[in-house]
The first five atom37 places (N, CA, C, CB, O) and aatype in JSON, in Angstrom:
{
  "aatype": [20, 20, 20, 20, 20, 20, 20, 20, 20, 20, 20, 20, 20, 20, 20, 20, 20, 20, 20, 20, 20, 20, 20, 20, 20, 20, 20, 20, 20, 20, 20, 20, 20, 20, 20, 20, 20, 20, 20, 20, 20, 20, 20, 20, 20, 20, 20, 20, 20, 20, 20, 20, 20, 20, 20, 20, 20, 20, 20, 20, 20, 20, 20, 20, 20, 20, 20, 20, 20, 20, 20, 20, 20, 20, 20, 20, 20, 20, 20, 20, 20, 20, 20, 20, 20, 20, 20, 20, 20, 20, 20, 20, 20, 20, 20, 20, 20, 20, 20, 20, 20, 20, 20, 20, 20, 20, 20, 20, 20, 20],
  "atom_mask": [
    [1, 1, 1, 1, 1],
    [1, 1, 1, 1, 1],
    [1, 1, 1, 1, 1],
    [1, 1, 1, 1, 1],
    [1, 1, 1, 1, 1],
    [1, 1, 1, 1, 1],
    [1, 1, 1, 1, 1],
    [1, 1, 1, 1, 1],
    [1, 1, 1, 1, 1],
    [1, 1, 1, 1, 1],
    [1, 1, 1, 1, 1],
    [1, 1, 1, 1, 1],
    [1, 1, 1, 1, 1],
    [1, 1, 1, 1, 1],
    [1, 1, 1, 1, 1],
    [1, 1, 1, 1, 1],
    [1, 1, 1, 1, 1],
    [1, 1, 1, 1, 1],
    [1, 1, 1, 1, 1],
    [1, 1, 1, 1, 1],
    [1, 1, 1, 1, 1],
    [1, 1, 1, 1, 1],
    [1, 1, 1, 1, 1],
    [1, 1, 1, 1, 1],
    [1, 1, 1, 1, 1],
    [1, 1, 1, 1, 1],
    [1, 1, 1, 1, 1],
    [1, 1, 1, 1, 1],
    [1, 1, 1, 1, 1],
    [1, 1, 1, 1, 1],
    [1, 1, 1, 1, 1],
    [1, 1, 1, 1, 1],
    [1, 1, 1, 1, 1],
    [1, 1, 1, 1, 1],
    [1, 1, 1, 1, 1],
    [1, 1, 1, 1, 1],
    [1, 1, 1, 1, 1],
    [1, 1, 1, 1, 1],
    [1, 1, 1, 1, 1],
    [1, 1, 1, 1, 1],
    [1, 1, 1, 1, 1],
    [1, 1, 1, 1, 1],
    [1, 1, 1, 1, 1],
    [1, 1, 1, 1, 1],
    [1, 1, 1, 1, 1],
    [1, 1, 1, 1, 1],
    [1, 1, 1, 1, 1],
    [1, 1, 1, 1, 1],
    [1, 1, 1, 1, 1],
    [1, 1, 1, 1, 1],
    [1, 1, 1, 1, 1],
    [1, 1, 1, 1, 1],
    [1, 1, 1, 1, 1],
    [1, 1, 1, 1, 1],
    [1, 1, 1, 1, 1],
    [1, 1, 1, 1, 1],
    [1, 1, 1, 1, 1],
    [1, 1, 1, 1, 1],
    [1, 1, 1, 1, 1],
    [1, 1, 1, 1, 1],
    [1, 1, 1, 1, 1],
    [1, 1, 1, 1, 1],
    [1, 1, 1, 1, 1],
    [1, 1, 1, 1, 1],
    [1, 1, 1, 1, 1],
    [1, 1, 1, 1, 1],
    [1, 1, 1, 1, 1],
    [1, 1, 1, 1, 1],
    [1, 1, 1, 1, 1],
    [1, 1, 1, 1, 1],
    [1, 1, 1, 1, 1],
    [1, 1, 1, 1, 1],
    [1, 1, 1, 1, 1],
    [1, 1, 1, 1, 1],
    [1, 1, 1, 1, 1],
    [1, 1, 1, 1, 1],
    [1, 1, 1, 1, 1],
    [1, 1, 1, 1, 1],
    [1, 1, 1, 1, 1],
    [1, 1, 1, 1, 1],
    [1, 1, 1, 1, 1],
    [1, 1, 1, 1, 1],
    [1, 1, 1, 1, 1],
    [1, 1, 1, 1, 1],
    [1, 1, 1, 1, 1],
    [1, 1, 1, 1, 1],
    [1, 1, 1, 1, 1],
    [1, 1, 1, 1, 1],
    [1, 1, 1, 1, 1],
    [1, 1, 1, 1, 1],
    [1, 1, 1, 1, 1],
    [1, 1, 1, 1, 1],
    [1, 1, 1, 1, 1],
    [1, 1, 1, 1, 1],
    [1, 1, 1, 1, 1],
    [1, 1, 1, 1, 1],
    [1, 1, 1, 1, 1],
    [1, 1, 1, 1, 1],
    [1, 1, 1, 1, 1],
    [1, 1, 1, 1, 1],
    [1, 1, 1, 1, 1],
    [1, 1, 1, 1, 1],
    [1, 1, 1, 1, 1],
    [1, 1, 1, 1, 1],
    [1, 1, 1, 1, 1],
    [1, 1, 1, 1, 1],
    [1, 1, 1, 1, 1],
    [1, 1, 1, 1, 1],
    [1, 1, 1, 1, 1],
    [1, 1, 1, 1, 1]
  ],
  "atom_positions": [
    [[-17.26, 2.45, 2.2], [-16.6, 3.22, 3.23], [-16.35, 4.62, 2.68], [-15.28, 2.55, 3.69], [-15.7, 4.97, 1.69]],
    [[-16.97, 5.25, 3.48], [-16.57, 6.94, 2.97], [-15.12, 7.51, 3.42], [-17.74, 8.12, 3.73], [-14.49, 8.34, 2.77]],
    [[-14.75, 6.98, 4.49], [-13.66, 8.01, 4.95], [-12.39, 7.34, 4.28], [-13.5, 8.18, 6.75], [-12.33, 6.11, 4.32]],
    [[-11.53, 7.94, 3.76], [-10.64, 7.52, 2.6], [-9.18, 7.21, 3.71], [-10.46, 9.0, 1.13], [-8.27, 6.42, 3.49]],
    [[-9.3, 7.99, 4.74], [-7.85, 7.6, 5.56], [-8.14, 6.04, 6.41], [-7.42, 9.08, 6.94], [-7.24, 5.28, 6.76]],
    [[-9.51, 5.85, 6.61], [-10.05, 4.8, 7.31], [-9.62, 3.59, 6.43], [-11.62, 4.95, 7.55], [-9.09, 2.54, 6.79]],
    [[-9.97, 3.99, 5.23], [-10.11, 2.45, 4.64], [-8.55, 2.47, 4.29], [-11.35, 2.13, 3.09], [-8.32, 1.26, 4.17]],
    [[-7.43, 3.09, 4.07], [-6.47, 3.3, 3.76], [-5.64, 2.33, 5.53], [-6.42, 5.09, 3.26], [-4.68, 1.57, 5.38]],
    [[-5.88, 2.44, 6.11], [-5.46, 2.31, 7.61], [-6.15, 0.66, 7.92], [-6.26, 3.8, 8.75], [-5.46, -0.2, 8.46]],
    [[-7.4, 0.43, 7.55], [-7.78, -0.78, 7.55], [-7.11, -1.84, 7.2], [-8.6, -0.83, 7.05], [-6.81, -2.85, 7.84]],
    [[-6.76, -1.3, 5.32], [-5.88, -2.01, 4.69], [-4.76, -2.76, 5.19], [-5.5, -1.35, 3.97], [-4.85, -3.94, 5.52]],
    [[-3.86, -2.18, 5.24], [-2.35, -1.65, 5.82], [-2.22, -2.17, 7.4], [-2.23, 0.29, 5.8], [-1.31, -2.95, 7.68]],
    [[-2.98, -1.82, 8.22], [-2.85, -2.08, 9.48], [-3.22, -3.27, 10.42], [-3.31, -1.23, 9.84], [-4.45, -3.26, 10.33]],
    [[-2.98, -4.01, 11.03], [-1.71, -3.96, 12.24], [-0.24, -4.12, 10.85], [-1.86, -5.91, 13.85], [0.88, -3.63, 10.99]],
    [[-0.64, -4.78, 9.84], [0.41, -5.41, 9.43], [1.97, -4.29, 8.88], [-0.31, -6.35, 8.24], [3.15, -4.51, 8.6]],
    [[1.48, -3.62, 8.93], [2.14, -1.89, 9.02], [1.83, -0.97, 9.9], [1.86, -1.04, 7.92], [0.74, -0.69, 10.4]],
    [[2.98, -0.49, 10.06], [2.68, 1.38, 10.89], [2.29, 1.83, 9.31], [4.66, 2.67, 11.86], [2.7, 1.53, 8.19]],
    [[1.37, 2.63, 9.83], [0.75, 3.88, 8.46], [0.59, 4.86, 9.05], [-0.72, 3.72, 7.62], [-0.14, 5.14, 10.0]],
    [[1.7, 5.74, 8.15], [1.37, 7.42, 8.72], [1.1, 7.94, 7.58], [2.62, 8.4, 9.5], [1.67, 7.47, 6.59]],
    [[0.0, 9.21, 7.41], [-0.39, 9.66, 6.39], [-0.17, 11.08, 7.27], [-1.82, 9.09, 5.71], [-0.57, 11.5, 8.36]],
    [[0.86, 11.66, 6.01], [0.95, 13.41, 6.48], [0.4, 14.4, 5.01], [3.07, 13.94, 6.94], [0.27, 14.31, 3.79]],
    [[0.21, 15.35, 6.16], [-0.46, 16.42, 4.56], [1.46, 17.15, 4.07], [-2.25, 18.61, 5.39], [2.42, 17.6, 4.7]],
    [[1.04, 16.83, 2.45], [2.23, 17.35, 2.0], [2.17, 18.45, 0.78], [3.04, 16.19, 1.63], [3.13, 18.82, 0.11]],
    [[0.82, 18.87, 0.65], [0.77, 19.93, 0.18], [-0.56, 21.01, -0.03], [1.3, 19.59, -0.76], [-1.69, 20.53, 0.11]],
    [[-0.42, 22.24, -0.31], [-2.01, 23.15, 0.12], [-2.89, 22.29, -1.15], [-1.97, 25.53, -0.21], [-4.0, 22.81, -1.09]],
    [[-2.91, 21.74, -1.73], [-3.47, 21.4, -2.7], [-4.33, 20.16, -2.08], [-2.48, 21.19, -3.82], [-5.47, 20.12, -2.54]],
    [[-4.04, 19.21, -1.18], [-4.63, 18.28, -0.48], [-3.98, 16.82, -0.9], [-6.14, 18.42, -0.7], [-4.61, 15.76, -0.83]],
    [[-2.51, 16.94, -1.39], [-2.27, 15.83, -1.36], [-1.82, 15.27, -0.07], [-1.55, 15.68, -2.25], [-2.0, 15.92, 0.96]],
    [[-1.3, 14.21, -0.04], [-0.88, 13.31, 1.08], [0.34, 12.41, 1.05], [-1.92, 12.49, 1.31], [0.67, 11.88, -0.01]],
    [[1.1, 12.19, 2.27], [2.0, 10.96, 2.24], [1.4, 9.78, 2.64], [3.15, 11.1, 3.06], [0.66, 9.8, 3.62]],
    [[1.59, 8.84, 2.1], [1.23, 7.83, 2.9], [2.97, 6.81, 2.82], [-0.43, 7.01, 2.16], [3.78, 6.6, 1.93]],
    [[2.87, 6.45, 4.14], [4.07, 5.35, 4.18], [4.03, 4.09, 4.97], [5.26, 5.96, 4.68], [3.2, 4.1, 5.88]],
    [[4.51, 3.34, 4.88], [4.03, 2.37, 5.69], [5.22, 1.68, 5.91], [2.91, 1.56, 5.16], [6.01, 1.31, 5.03]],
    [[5.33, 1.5, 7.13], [6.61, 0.59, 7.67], [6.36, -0.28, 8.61], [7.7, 1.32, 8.24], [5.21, -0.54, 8.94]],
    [[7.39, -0.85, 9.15], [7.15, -2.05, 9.97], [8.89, -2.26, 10.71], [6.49, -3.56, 8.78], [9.75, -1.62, 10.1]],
    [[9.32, -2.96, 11.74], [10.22, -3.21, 12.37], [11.22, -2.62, 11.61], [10.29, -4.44, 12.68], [11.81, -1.6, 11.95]],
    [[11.51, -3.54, 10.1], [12.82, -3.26, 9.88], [12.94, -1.81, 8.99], [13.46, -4.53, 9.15], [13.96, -1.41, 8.43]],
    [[11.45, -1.06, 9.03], [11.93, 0.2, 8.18], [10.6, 0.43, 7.25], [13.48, -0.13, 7.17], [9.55, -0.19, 7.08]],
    [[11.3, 1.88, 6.63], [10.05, 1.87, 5.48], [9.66, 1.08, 4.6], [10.06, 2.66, 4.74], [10.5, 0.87, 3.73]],
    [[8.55, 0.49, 4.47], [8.22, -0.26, 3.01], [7.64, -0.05, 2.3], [7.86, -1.17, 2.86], [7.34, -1.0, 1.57]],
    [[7.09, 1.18, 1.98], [6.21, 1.76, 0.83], [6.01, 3.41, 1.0], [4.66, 0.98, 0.87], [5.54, 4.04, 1.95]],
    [[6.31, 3.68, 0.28], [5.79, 5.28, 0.54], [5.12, 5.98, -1.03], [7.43, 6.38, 1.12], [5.78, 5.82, -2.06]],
    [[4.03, 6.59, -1.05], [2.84, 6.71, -1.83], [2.8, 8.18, -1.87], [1.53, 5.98, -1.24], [2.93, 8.64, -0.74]],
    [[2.66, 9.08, -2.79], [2.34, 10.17, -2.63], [0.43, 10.08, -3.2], [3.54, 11.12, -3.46], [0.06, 9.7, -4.32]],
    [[-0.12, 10.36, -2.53], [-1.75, 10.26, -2.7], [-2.45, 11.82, -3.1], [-2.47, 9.67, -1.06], [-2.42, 12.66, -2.2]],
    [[-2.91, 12.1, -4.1], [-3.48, 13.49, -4.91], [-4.75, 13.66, -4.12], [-3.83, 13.31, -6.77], [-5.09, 12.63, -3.55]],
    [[-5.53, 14.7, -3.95], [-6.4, 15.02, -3.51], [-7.81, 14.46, -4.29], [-6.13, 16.27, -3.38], [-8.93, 14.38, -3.77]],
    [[-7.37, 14.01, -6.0], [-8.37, 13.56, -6.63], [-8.08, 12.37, -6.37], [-8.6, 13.9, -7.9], [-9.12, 11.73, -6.43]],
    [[-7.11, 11.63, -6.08], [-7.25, 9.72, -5.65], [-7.83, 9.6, -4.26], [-5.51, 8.74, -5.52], [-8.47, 8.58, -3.98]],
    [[-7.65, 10.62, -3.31], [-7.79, 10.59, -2.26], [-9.94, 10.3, -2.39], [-6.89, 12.05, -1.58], [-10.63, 9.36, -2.0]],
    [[-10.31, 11.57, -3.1], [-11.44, 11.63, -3.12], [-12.7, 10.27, -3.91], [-11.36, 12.92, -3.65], [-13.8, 9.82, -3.6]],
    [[-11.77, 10.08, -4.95], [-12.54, 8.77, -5.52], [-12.23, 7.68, -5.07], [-12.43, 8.51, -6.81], [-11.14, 7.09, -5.04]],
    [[-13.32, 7.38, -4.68], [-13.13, 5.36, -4.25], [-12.57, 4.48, -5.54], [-15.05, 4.4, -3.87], [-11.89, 3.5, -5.21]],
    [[-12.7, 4.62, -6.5], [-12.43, 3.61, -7.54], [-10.97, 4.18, -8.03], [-13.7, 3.54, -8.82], [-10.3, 3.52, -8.82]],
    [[-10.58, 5.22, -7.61], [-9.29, 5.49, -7.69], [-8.32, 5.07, -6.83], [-9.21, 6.57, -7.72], [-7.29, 4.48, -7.16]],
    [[-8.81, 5.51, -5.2], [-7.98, 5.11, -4.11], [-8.01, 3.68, -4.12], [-8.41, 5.66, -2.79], [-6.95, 3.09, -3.9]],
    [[-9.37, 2.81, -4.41], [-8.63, 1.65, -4.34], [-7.59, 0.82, -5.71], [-9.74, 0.82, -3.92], [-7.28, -0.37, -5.68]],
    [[-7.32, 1.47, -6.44], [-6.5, 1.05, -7.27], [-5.17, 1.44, -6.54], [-6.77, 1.61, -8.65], [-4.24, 0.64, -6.53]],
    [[-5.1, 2.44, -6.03], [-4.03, 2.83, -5.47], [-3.69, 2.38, -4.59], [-3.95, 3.72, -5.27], [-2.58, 2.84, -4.32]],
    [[-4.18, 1.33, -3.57], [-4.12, 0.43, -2.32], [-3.42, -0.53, -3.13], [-5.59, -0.1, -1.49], [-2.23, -0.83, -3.08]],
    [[-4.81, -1.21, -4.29], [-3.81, -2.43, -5.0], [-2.73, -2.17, -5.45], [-4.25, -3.08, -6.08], [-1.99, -3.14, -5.32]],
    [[-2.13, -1.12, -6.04], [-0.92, -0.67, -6.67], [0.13, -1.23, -5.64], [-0.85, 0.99, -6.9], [0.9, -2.18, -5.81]],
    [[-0.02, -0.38, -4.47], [0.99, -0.4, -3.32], [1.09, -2.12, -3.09], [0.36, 0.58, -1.78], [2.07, -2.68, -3.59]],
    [[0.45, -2.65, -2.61], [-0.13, -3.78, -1.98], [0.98, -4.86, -3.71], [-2.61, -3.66, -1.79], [1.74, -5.82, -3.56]],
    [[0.82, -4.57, -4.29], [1.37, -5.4, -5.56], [3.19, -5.13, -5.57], [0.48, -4.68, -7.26], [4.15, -5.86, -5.8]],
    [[3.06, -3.8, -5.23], [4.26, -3.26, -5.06], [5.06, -4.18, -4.03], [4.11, -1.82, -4.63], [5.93, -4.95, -4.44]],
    [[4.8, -4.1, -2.95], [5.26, -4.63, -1.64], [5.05, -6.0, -1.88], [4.52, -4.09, -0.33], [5.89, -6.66, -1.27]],
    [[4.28, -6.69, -2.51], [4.06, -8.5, -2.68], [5.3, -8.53, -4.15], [1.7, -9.21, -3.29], [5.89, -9.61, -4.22]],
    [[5.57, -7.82, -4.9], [6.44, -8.04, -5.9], [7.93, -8.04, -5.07], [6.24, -6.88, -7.1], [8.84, -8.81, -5.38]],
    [[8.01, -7.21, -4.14], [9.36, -6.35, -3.56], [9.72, -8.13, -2.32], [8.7, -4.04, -2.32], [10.78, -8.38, -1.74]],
    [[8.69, -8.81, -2.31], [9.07, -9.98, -1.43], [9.39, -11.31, -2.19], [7.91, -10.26, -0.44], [9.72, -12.33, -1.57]],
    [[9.29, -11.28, -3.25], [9.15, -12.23, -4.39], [8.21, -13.24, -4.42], [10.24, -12.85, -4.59], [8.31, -14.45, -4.24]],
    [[6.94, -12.27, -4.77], [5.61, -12.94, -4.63], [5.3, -13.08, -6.24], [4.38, -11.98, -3.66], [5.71, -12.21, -7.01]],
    [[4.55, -14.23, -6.73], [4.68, -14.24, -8.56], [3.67, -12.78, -8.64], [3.74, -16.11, -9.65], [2.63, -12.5, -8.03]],
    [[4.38, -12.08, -9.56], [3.36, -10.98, -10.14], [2.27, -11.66, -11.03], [4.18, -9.82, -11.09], [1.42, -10.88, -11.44]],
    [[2.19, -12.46, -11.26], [1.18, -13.12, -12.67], [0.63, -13.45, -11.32], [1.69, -14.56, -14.19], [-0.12, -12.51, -11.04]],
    [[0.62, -14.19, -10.48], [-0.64, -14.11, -9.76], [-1.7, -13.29, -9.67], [-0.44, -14.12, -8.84], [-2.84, -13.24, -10.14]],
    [[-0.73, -12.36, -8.61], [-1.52, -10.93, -8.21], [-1.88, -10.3, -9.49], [-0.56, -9.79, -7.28], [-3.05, -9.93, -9.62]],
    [[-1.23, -10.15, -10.25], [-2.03, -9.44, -11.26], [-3.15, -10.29, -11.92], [-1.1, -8.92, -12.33], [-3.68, -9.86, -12.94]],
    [[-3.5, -11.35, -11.45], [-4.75, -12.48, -12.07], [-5.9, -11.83, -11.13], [-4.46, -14.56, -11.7], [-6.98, -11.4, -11.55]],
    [[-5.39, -11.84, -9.55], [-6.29, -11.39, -8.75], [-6.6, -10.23, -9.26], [-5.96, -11.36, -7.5], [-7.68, -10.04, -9.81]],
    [[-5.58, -9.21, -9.13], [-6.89, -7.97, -9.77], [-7.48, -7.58, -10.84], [-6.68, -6.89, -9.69], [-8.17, -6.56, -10.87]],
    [[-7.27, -8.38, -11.88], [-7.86, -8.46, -13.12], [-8.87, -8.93, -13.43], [-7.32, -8.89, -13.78], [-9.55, -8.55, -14.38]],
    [[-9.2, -10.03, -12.5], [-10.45, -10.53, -11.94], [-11.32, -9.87, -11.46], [-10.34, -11.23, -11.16], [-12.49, -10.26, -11.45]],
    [[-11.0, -8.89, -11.04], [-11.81, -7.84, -10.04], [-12.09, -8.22, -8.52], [-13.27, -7.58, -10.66], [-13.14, -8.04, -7.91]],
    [[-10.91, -8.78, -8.06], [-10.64, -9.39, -6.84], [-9.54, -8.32, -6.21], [-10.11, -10.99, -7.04], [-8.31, -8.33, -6.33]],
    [[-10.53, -7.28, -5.39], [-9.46, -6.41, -4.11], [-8.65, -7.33, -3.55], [-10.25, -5.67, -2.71], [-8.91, -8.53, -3.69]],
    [[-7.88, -7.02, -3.04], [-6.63, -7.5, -2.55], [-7.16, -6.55, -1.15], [-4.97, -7.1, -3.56], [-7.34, -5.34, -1.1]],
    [[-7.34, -7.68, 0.06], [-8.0, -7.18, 1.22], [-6.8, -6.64, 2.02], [-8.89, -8.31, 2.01], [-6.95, -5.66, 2.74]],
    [[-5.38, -7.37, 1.88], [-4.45, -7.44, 3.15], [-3.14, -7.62, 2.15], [-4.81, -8.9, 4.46], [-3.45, -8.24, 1.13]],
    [[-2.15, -7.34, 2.19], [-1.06, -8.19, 1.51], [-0.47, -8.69, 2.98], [0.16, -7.23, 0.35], [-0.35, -8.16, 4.08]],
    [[-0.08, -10.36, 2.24], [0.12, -11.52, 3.81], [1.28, -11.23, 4.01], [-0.01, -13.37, 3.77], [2.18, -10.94, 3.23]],
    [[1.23, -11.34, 5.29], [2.33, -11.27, 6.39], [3.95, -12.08, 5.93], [1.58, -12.12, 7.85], [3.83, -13.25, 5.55]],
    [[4.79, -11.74, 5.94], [5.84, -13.17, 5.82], [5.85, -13.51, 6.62], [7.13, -13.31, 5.53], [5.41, -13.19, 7.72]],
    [[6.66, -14.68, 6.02], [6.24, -16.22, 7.48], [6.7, -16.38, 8.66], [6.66, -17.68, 7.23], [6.31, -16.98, 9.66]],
    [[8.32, -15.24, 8.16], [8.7, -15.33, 9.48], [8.5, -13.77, 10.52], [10.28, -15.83, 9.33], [9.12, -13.56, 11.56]],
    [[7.39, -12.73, 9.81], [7.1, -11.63, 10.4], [8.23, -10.42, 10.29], [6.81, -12.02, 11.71], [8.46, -9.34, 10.83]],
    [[8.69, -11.14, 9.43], [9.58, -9.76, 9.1], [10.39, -10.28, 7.18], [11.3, -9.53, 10.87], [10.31, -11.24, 6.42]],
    [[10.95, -9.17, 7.21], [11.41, -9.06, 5.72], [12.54, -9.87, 5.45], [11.78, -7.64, 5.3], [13.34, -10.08, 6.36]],
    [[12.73, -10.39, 4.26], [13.68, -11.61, 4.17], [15.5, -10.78, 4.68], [13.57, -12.37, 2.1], [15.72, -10.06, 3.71]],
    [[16.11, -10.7, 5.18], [17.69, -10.31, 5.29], [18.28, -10.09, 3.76], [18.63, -11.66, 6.11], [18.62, -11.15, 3.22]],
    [[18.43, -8.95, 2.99], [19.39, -8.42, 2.21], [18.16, -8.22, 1.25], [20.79, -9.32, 1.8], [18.42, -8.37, 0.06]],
    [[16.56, -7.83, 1.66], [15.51, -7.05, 0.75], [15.71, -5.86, 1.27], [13.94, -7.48, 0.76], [15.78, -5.37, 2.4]],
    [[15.78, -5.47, 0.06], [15.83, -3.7, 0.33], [14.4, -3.07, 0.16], [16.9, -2.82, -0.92], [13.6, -3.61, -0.6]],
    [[14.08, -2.01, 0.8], [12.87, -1.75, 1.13], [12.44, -1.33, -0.07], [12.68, -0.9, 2.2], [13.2, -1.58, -1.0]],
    [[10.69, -0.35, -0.49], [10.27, -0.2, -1.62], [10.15, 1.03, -1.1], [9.23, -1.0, -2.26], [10.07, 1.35, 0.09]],
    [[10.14, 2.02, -2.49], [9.81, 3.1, -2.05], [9.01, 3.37, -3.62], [11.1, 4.08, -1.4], [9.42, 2.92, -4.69]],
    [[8.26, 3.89, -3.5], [7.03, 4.47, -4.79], [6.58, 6.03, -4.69], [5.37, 3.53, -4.61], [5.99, 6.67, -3.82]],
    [[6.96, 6.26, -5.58], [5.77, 7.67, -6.0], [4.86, 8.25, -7.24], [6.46, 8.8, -5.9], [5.38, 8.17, -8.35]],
    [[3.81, 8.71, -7.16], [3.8, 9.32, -8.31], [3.69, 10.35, -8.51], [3.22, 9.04, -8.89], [3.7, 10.77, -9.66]]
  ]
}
């Protein structure tokens, strides 16, 4: 996939709102992603992650690990999956479609 906001939106979406705003002349980006009860990830994305595929998708898995850690998902899993060299297509839904009562949301940058 060439277009880097596409596959970024693929990821992420329905299972998030994803808004990606420009946040600086340089070509970086916000990306955030929320859902009913609020923000759950917010990413600052560089114009050089943006541009490399083998970058941006580390940076999907990053987030995606982020948000499965922030639900109390085992990290030794997920980190088996991507060590494997297994993308992480979707991070799953909770069961009951929303965030457990007294998780506080994630917020990330770099």
């Amino acid at each position: 996939m060439d277009n880097p906001f596409q596959m970024i939106t693929d990821t992420f979406h329905p299972d998030y709102r994803v808004n990606l705003s420009i946040q600086g002349l340089e070509g970086s980006i916000m990306l955030t992603l929320s859902n009913e009860r609020g923000v759950v990830a917010k990413r600052l994305i560089s114009a050089a992650q943006r541009n490399d595929p083998l970058r941006l998708r580390k940076l999907i898995e990053s987030v995606q690990f982020g948000i499965a850690i922030e639900r109390g998902e085992s990290a030794i899993k997920i980190l088996a999956a991507m060590t494997d060299g297994v993308t992480l297509q979707k991070a799953p839904r909770p069961a009951n479609g929303l965030w457990a009562s007294g998780q506080t949301n994630t917020t990330a940058a770099i």
